[in-house]
C-alpha positions in Angstrom: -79.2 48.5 51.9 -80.4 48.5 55.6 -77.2 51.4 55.9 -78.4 53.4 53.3 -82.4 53.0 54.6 -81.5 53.9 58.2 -79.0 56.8 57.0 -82.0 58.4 55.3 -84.1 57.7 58.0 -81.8 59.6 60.7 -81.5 62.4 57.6 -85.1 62.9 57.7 -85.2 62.6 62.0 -82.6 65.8 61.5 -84.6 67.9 59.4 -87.4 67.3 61.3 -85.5 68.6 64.8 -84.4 71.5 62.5 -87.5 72.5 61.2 -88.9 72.4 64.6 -86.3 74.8 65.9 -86.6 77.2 62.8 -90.6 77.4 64.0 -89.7 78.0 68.0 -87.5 80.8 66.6 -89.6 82.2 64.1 -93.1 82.2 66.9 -90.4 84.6 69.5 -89.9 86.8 66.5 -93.7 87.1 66.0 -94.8 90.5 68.3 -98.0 90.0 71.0 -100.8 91.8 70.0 -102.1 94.1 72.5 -105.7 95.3 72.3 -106.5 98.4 73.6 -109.7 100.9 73.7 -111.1 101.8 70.0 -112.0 105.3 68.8 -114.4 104.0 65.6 -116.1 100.9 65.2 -116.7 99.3 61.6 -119.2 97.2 61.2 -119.3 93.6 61.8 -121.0 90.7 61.4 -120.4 87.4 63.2 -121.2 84.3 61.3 -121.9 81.1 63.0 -122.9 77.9 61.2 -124.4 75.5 63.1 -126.1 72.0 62.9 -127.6 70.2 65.9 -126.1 72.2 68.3 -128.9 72.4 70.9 -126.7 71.9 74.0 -123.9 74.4 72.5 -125.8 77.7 70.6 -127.2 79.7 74.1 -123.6 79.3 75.7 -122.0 80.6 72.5 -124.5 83.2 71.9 -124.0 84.3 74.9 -120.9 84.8 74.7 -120.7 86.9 71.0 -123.4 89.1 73.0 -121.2 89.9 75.9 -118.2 91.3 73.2 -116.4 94.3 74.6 -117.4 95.8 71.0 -120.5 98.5 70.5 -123.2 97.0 70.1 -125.0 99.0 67.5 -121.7 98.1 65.3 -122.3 94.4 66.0 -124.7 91.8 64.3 -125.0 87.9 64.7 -125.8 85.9 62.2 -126.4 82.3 62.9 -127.3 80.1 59.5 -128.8 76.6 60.3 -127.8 74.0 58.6 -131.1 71.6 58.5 -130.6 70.6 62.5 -132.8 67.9 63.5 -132.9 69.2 67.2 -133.6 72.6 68.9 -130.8 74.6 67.6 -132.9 76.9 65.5 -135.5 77.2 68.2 -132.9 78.1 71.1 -132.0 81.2 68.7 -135.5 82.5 68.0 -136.1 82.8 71.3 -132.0 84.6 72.7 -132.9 87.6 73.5 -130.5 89.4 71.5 -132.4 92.7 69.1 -128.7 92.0 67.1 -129.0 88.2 66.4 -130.7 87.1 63.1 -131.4 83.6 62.5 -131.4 81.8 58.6 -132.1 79.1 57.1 -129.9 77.5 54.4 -133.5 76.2 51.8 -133.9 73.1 50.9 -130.8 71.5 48.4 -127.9 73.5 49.6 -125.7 71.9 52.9 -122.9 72.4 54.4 -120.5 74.9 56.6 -119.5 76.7 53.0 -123.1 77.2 52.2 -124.2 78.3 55.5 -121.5 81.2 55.1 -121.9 82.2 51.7 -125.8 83.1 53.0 -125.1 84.6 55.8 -122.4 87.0 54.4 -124.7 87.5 51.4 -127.5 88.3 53.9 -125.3 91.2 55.9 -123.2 94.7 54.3 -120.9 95.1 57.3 -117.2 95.8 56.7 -115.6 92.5 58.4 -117.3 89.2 58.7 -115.8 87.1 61.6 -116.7 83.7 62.0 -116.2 81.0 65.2 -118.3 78.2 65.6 -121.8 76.8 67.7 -119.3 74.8 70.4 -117.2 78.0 70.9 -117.8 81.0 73.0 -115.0 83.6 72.3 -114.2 85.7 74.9 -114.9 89.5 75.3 -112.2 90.8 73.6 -112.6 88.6 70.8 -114.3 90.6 68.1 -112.4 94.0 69.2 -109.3 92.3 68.7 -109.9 90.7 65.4 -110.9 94.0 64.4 -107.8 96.3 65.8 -105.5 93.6 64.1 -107.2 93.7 60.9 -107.0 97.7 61.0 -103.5 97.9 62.5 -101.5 95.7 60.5 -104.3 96.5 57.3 -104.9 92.7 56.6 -107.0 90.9 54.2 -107.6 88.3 56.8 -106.6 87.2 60.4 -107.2 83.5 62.1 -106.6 83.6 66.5 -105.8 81.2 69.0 -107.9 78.3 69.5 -107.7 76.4 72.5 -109.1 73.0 73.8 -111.2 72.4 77.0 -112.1 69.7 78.7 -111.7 67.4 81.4 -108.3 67.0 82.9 -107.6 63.5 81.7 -104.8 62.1 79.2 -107.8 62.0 76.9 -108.2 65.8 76.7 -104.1 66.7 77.2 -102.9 64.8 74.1 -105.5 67.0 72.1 -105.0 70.2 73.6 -101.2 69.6 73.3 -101.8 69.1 69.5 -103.7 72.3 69.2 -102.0 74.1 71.3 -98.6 73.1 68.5 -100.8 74.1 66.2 -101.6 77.3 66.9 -97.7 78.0 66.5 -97.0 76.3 63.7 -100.2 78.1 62.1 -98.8 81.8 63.5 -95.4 80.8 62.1 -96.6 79.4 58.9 -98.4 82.7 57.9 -96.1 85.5 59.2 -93.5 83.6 56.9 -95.6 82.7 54.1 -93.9 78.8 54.2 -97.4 77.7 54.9 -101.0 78.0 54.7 -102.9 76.9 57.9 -106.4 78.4 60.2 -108.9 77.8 62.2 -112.2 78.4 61.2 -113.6 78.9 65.1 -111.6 82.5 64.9 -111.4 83.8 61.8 -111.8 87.6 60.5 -111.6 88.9 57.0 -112.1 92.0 55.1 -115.6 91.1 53.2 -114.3 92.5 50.4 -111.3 90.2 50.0 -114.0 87.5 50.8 -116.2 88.6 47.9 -112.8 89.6 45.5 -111.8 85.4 46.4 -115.1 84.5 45.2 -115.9 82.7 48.5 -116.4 79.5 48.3 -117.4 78.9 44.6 -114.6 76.6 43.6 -114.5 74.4 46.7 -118.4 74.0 47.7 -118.1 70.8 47.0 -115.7 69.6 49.8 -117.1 69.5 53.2 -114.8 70.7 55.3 -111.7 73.1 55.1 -113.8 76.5 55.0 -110.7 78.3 56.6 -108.1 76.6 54.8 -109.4 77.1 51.6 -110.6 80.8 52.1 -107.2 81.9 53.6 -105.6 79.9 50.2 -107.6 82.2 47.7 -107.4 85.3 50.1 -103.2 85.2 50.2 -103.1 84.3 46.2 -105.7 87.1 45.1 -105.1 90.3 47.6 -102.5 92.4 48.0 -103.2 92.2 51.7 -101.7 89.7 53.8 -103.2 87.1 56.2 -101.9 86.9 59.9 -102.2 85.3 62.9 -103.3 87.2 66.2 -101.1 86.6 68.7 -102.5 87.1 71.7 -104.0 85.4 74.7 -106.9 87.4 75.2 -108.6 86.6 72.2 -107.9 82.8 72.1 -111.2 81.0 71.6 -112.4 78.4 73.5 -113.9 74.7 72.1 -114.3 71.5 73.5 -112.2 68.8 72.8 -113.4 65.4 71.3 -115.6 63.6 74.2 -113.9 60.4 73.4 -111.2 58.8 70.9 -113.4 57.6 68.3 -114.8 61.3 67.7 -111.6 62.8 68.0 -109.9 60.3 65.6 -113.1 61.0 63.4 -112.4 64.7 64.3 -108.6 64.6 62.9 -109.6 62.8 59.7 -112.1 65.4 58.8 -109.3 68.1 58.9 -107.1 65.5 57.2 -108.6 64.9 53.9 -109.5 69.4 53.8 -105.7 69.5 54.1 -105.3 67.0 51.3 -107.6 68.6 49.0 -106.2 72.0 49.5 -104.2 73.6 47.5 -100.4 72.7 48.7 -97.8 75.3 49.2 -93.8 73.7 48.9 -94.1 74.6 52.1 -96.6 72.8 53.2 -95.5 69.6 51.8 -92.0 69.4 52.6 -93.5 69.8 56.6 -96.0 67.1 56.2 -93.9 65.1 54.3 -91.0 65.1 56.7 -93.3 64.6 60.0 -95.5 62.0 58.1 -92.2 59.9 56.8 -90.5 60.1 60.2 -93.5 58.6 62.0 -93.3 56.0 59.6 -89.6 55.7 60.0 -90.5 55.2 63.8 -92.9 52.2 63.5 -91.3 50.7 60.9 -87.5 50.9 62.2 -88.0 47.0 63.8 -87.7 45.8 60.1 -84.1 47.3 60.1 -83.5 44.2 62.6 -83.1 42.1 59.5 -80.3 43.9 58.1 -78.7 45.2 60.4 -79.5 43.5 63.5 -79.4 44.5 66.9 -78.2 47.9 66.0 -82.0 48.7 65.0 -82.3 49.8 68.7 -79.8 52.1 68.6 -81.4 53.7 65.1 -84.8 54.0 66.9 -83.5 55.3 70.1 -82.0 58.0 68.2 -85.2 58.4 66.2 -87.5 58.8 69.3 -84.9 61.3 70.6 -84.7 63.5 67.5 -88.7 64.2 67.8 -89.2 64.2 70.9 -87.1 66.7 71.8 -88.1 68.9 69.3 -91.8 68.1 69.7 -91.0 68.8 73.3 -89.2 72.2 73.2 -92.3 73.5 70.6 -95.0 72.3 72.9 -93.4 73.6 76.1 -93.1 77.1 74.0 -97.1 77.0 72.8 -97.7 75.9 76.8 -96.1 78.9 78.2 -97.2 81.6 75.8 -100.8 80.1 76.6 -100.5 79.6 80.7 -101.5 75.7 79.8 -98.2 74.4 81.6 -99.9 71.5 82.9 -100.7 69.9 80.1 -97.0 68.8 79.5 -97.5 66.2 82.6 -99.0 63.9 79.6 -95.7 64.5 77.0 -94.2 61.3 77.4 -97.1 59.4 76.6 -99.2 62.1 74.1 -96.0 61.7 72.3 -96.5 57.8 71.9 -99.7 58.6 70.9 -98.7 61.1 68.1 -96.2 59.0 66.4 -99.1 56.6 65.5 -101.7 59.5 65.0 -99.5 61.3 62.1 -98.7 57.9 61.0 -101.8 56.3 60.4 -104.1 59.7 59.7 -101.4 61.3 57.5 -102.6 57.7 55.5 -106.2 57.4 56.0 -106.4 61.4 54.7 -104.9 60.2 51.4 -107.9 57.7 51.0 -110.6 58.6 52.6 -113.0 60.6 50.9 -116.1 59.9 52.6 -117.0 60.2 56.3 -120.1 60.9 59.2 -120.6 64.1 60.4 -123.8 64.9 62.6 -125.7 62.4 61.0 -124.7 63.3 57.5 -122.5 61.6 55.3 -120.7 64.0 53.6 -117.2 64.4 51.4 
């Protein structure tokens, strides 16, 4: 039995270095986008949602206000989510004549919310949204737009990248993301599966109204990207891409310690669990999720097969981390973050555990803190 156990164990280590190869492969196929000057400029708005974000709103509003985009095509729209600190204060007073400032009323909550009325509240032709912690660079909007024109999209998600302090900390999560990003360009150029980022996201609003919004999933917290991109790809004959480009990627901070990121990754986890699941989708969880399992649970094999347990997790650890190692250094090159790969050996410690023991918790957990609220 331990034969047959570990067999299957160094089947799934095998698929897992394949499908990693098939991504690197697929992310060279994918073209760079290149933006250049535009000759008409659609109307846009930018929605951010934001909730006690005092220390965060002026930087990020300064930065949607220095957007290499006309101005008089350009709106802002921040929606406050019931913040208990400045954040609506700090955007009365930005000096933007662009910027427009709501309210979600008393009884509605939530990132889903906060978009539905701000989109409602606007008639432009593309609704882009990042969030309060994010300051997208000047290209950002321009970009979004071209590559929604260009390649006549219903929808388009960009790079986002982590920043923080140079610590092991900060280079195990910006390594994640920065995998991330290629597995999410890879996933929707192929259709295999659904996956975005919510901090750079762009959409046609008239796929957004044709999806309903967010009418069938207001009642989950989290996942407003995920879920929107789902409903976009199923009901429009217009496909959903990923901007590949460097110019465009959006800044955010990473967690400021481990229990916020590990809070952080849970969030995302249980959105991912409640969305709705492509074969795709699951085969790739399921194979990374059972191999990290495989990983920390390969010492049991000792009491079968003995000694020879070493050799099964040796080759294990070298199946995934040399397919882990080849995507990362791929997403760190495209990206000019290079440096971050200093922290492989251990990040990749770290991850074995993190996929392990999320991937569980996200089956479970329904319930969690999020700036003060407790939400689902």
């Amino acid at each position: 039995m331990g034969w047959i156990i570990g067999g299957a164990c160094l089947t799934l280590g095998i698929a897992y270095f394949m499908l990693v190869q098939w991504v690197i492969k697929q992310w060279h196929k994918l073209p760079v986008f290149e933006s250049v000057p535009i000759d008409s400029a659609p109307s846009v708005t930018v929605l951010v949602a934001a909730r006690n974000e005092a220390a965060n709103i002026h930087d990020c509003l300064q930065a949607l206000s220095r957007q290499n985009y006309p101005k008089q095509s350009l709106q802002i729209v921040v929606i406050d989510d019931h913040s208990t600190d400045a954040t609506a204060a700090i955007v009365e007073a930005f000096p933007n004549p662009h910027l427009t400032l709501l309210r979600l009323p008393t009884g509605q909550y939530g990132k889903k919310r906060a978009l539905e009325l701000g989109a409602a509240a606007t008639q432009s032709t593309y609704l882009l949204t990042t969030d309060a912690d994010c300051q997208p660079p000047p290209l950002w909007v321009q970009g979004q737009v071209q590559h929604l024109e260009n390649g006549q999209l219903a929808a388009s998600t960009g790079p986002v990248l982590l920043t923080g302090e140079d610590d092991p900390r900060y280079r195990f999560q910006a390594l994640d993301m920065a995998g991330m990003m290629v597995l999410t360009a890879v996933g929707l150029h192929t259709g295999t599966w659904i996956l975005g980022n919510g901090a750079s996201l762009a959409y046609r609003r008239a796929a957004f109204e044709a999806a309903g919004g967010y009418a069938d999933n207001r009642s989950t917290a989290s996942g407003d990207d995920i879920f929107l991109i789902a409903k976009i790809t199923r009901g429009q004959g217009l496909p959903v891409r990923f901007l590949k480009s460097t110019a465009v990627a959006v800044p955010t901070p990473a967690a400021p310690d481990w229990p916020a990121f590990f809070r952080q990754r849970l969030r995302w986890g249980t959105k991912n669990a409640a969305a709705p699941a492509s074969a795709g989708t699951t085969l790739a969880l399921g194979i990374a999720f059972l191999l990290s399992w495989s990983i920390l649970l390969s010492p049991l094999l000792f009491l079968v097969v003995g000694h020879f347990w070493l050799v099964h997790l040796v080759l294990l650890l070298l199946l995934k981390s040399r397919a882990d190692y080849r995507l990362l250094k791929t997403a760190c090159q495209f990206f000019h973050q290079e440096h971050l790969l200093k922290s492989f050996a251990r990040s990749e410690a770290l991850h074995i555990g993190y996929i392990a023991f999320i991937g569980l918790a996200s089956l479970f957990v329904r319930k969690y803190q999020w700036k003060g609220r407790s939400v689902h």
